[in-house]
N, C-alpha and C positions, 0 to 999 in steps of 0.2 A: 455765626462762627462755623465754621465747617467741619465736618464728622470727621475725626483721625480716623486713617487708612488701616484697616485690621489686617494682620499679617498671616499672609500664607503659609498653610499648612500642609504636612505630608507627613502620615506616619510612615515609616519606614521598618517596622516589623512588631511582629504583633502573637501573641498567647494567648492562654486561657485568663490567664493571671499579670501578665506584662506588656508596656507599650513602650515600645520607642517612636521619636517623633520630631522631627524640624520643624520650625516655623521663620521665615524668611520674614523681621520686623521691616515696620514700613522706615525706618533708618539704614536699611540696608543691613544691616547685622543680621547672622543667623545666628537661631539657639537651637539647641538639642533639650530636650526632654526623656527624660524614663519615670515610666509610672511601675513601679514595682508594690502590688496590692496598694497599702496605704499611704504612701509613701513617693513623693515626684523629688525626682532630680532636677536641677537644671543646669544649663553646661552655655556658655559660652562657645565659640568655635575653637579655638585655644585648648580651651580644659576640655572639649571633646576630643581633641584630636589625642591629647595626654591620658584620655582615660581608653581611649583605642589602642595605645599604645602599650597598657596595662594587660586589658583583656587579651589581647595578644600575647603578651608572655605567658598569663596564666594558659593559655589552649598549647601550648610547644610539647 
């Protein structure tokens, strides 16, 4: 049986304390990640793009 393709990763900003992070599934789908201390999110591309669009009103 063949090994499933593990999906690429790329943090994309990073703290003392916080990680944001893509990973490109071997499906094609990307997810979004935040590790906020104990605590991981995870985001769909959809629900990323709707919580970008959050954080963005909150910085105006």
């Amino acid at each position: 049986m063949a090994k499933p393709t593990e999906p690429k990763t790329e943090t994309m900003a990073e703290t003392e304390n916080y990680l944001a992070w893509k990973a490109e599934e071997p499906d094609g789908e990307t997810t979004y990640h935040l590790e906020l201390n104990n605590v991981t999110l995870h985001f769909f591309e959809e629900e990323w793009t709707e919580v970008m669009e959050l954080v963005a009103s909150l910085l105006k």
